[in-house]
Each structure stands twice: as C-alpha cells, then as structure tokens.
C-alpha positions as CSV (number, residue, x, y, z in Angstrom):
1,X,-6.9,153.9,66.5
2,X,-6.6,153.2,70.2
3,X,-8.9,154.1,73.2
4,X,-7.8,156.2,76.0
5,X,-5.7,154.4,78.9
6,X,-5.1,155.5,82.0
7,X,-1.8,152.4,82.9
8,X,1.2,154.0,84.0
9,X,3.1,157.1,84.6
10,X,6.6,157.9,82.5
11,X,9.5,157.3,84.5
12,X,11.9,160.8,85.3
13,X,13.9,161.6,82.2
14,X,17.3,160.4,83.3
15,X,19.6,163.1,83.2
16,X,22.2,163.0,80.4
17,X,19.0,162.9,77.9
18,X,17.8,166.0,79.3
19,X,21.1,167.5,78.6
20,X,21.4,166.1,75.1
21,X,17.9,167.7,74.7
22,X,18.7,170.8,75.8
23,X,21.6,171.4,73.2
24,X,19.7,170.5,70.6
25,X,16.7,172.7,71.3
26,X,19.0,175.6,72.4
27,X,20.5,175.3,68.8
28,X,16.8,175.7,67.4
29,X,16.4,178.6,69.7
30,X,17.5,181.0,67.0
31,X,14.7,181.4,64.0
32,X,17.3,181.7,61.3
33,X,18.5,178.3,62.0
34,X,14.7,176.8,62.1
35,X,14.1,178.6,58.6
36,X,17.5,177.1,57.0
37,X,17.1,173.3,58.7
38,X,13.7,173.9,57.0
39,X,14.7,175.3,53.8
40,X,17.5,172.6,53.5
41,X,14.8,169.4,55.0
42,X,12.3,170.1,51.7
43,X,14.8,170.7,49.3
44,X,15.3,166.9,48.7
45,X,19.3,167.2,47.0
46,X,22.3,169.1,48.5
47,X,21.5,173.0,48.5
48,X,24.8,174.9,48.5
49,X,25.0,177.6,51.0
50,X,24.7,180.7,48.5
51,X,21.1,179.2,47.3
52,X,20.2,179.2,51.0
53,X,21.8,182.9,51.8
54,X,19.0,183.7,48.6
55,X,16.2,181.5,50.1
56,X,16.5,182.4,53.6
57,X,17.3,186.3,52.4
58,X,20.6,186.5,55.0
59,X,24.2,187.4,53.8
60,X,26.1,184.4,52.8
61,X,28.3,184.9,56.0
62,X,25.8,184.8,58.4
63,X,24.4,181.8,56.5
64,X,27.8,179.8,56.7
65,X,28.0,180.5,60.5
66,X,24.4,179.3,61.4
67,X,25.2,176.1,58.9
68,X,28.2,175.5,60.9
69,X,25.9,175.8,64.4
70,X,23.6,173.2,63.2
71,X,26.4,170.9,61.4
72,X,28.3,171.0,65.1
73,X,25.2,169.6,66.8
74,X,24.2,167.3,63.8
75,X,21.5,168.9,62.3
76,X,22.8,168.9,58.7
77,X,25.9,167.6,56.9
78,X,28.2,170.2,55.2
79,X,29.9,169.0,52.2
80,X,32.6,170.2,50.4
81,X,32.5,170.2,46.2
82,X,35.5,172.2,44.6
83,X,34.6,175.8,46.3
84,X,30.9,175.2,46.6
85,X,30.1,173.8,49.9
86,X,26.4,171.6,49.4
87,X,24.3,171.4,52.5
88,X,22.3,168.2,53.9
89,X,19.7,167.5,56.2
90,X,20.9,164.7,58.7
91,X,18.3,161.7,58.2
92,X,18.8,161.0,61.5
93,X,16.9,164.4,62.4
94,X,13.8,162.8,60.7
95,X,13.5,160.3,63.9
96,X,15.7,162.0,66.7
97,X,13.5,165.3,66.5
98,X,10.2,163.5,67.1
99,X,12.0,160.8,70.1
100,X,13.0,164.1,72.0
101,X,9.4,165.6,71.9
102,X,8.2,162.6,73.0
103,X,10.7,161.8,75.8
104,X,10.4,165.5,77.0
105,X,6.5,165.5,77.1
106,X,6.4,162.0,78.8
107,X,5.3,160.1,76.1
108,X,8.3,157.1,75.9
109,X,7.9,155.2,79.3
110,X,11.1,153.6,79.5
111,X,11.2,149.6,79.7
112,X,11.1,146.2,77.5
113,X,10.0,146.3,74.0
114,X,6.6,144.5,75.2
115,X,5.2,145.2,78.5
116,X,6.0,142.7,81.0
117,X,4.3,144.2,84.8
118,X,1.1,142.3,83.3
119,X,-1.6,142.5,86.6
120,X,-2.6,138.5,87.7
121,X,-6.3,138.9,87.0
122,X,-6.0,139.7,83.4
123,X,-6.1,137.1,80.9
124,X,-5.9,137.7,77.2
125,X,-7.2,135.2,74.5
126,X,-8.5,134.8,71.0
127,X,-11.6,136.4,70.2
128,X,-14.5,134.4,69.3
129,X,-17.8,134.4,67.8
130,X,-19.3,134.9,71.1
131,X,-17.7,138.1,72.0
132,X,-18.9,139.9,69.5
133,X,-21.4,141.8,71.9
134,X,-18.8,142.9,74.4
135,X,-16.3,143.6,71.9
136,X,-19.3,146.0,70.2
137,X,-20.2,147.7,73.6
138,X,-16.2,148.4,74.6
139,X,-16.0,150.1,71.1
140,X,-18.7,152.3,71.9
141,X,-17.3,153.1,75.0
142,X,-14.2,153.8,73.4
143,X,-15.9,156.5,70.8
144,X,-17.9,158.2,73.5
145,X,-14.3,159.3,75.0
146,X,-13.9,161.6,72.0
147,X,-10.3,160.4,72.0
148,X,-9.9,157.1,70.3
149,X,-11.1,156.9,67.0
150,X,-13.1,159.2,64.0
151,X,-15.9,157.3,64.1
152,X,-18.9,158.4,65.3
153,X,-21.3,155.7,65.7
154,X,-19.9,151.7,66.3
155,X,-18.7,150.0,63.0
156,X,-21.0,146.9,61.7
157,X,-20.3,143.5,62.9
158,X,-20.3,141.8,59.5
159,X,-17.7,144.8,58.1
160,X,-15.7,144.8,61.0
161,X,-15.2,140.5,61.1
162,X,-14.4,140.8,57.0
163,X,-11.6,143.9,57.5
164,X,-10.0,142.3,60.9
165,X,-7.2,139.4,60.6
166,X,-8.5,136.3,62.1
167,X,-5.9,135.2,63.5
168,X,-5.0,138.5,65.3
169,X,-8.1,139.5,67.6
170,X,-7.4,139.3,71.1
171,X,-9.9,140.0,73.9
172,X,-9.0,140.2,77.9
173,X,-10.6,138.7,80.5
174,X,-11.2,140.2,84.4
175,X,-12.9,137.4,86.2
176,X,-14.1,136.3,82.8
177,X,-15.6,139.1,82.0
178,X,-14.6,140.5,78.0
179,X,-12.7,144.4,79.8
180,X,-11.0,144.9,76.2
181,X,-9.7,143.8,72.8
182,X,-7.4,144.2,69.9
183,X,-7.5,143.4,66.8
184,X,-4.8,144.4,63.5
185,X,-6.6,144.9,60.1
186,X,-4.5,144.9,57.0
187,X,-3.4,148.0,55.5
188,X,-3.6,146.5,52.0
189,X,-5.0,143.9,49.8
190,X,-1.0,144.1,47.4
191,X,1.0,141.3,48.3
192,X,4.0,143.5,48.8
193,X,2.1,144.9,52.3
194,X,1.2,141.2,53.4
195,X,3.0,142.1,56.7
196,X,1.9,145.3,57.6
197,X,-1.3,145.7,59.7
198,X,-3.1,148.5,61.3
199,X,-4.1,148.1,65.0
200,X,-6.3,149.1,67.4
201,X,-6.9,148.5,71.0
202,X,-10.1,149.3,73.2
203,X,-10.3,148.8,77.2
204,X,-13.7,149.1,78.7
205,X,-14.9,152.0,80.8
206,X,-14.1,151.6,84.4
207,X,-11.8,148.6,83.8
208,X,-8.7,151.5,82.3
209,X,-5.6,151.7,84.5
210,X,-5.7,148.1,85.2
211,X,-3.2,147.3,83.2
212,X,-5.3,145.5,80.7
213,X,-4.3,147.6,78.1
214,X,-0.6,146.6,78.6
215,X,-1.9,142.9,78.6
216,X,-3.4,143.6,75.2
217,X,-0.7,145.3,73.7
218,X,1.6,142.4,75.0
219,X,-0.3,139.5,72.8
220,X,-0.7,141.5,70.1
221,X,2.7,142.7,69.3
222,X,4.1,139.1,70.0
223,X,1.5,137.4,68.1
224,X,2.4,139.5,65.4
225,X,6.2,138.5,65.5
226,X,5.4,135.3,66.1
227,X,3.1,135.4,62.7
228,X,5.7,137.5,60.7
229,X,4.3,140.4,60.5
230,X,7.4,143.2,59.8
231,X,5.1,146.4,60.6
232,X,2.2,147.0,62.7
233,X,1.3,150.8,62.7
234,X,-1.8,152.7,64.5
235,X,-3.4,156.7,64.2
236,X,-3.9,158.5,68.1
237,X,-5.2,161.5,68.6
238,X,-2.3,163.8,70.3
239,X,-4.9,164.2,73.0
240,X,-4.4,160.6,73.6
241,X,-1.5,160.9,75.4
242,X,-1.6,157.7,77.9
243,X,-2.2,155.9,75.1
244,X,0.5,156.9,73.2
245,X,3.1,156.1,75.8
246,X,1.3,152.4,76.0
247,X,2.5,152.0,71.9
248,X,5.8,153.5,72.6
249,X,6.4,151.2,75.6
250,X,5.7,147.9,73.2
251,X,8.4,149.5,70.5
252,X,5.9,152.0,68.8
253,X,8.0,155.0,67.2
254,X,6.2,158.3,66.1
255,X,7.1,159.1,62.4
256,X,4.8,162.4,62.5
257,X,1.7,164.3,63.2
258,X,-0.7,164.7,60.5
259,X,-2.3,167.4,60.7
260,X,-6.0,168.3,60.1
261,X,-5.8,165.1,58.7
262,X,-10.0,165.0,59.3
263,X,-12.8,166.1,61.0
264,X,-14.7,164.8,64.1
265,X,-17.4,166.0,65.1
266,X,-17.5,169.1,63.1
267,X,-13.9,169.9,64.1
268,X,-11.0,169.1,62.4
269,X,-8.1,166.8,64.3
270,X,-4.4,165.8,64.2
271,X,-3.2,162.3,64.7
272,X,0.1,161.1,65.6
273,X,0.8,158.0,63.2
274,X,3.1,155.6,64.8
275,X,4.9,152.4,63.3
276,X,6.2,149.1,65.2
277,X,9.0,147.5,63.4
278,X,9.5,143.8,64.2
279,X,13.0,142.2,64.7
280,X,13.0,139.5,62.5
281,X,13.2,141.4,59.0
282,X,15.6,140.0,56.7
C-alpha cells in the first residue's frame, strides 16, 4: 500500500466527459434500472427479459422499456434468439463505471502514462544496504498517517529484504537526504505470476507535496517495463485520495473497492485495488 501525498491538484474535467457522465448517471437515476443492470451483472449467461420481469418483480413491459434505456446508453446488450430476447451486461461497464467515479471525484489527473514535471532536487536511486534505517523510519511515518497501510507497527528488516524484489527498491534523495522509497514485492512464488508485483511507495513526513512521490512512481513503473514486468498492482485506502490520483497519473486503473476487506485499528476498512498494465505484453 502507498502513503499519503499531498503532489498535485486534478486538472478541470474537460467538458464533453462531463456530459458523457452525466448521461450515463442520469440513466442510473431510476432504481429499476440499478436493480436490473444488477440482476443482469451477477447472472454470469444471457438472462432473457421474462426471467428479469420475475427477478426484479416488474411487468415484462416495463422491463423491456428500462432494458431498451440502458441498451441505448450501453449498459447491456440486448440479443435476439427466435422470440426470446437474452439480456447482457456490457463488459465495458466493468471499467467505464469505475473511470467515471474516478474522473468525477478528481481522482484521474490527466497527463503521460509516467509523471514527467519531476522537481530538480529530487533524485531517485537503488536502495542499498545502508538505507535501511531511513527507509524503516519513512515507513513508520507512513503508518502513523492512518492512511497508508494495515499495519500497525513497522515490518522487520530481515522479512521485508526476503519479500521485496531486489532489483526494484528505489529510494529518493533531497540534498542526499533518503525523503522516500518504493519497492514491488511479488504477488506469488507460481511461475505463471513471475511478472506481477505488488507495490508500495512511502514519502517522508514534511518532504510530501514535493513531488517526490511522482519521482518515485516514475522509476518504478519504468524499471518495471524495462524489467518485463506485465502487471504491477497496489491496495489504498479510499481515504487516500492524493495518492490514488498519483497511481492513476502513472497508468494505474481501479478495478474495485473491497470492502471491509480488514480491520485497522479496531475498525474495519475498504481499499481501492488498482492494477498497472505494461505495454509490452505479447
């Protein structure tokens, strides 16, 4: 998971999305259509429209017309079999949905897929043995914002060094002073997962909005590509919200908020997971 950042503020959202937005929330703006776009998004096969009149407990007229609503603004596929029409959800939906959450509450800061307004005085290199004792410190930092990660107390050295991927720890430097790191952990030990890692990123306290995060991010999701890594994904609270525009200005995507997914400090919590997919896959 990822410590709060404080880098940049989300540009306006340009018109024409807004619009697009709009429609498609103002289609949703009636429950019976949120109950059938439901109803048909678990079903996983074709539901014909009868089955959903029964599920939803509407008249099979006023089912076909709110089917035809959310067909016309892409929502689900309608699909004709002899006289039974079978009813789809739009995969598209799956990803489109969450984008248009995130670009309404500010979350996608328009740009590159990397960060490239990278401040002069920060440097980023690879970790070594000798940064261990900053690196520690900046993690604790990190957990006494409450935002960036379940743990409670700071990870052992020896644990953390076996579960991180040498070649993908990264620390910045402000006048050569360790202000942050990154590092990407595998997410599995199957050789089918080789190139997916989990990441995390941690600025020091009183060194956040200096862009260092967007320095870190940088290196790591090129060294990554660079490395041929096809998926780097990463947990953040909701609450987390500068944060989570940093991932999605480097190419981060949401696929979903799990909810009460554990418990922090006698609380439960949501995380939004998010997945970077790299170019190069083949």
């Amino acid at each position: 998971m990822s410590v709060l950042h404080t880098d940049s503020q989300a540009a306006q959202l340009p018109a024409h999305d807004a619009t697009t937005y709009a429609h498609w929330f103002a289609c949703l703006a009636e429950p019976v259509r949120v109950r059938l776009l439901h109803a048909v998004a678990t079903a996983g096969n074709p539901v014909p429209v009868g089955r959903l009149a029964e599920l939803v407990g509407i008249s099979q007229a006023t089912c076909s017309h709110h089917l035809r609503k959310l067909a016309d603004t892409g929502f689900v596929i309608l699909r004709k079999e002899g006289t039974t029409t079978q009813v789809t959800v739009n995969p598209n939906c799956c990803t489109g949905l969450p984008h248009a959450a995130d670009a309404v509450m500010g979350l996608l800061a328009p740009g590159p897929c990397c960060p490239d307004d990278i401040p002069d005085d920060v440097t980023v290199r690879a970790m070594t043995d000798d940064d261990w004792d900053p690196v520690l410190r900046i993690y604790g930092e990190g957990i006494a914002t409450g935002h960036a990660t379940f743990e409670t107390d700071v990870p052992d050295r020896t644990d953390l060094d076996a579960g991180w991927l040498r070649e993908h720890r990264w620390v910045a430097e402000i006048d050569d002073q360790v202000v942050g790191w990154t590092a990407v952990r595998p997410v599995s030990t199957r050789p089918v997962y080789s190139g997916v890692g989990e990441t995390s990123i941690y600025v020091a306290d009183g060194f956040r909005g200096r862009g260092v995060g967007r320095a870190l991010i940088r290196r790591q999701v090129c060294a990554a590509d660079d490395a041929g890594l096809w998926t780097l994904q990463t947990s953040i609270f909701p609450e987390n919200r500068v944060s989570l525009a940093l991932h999605r200005a480097a190419g981060y995507r949401t696929l979903g908020v799990r909810e009460r997914i554990g418990r922090h400090d006698g609380r439960w919590r949501d995380t939004v997971f998010l997945e970077r997919r790299a170019d190069h896959r083949s």
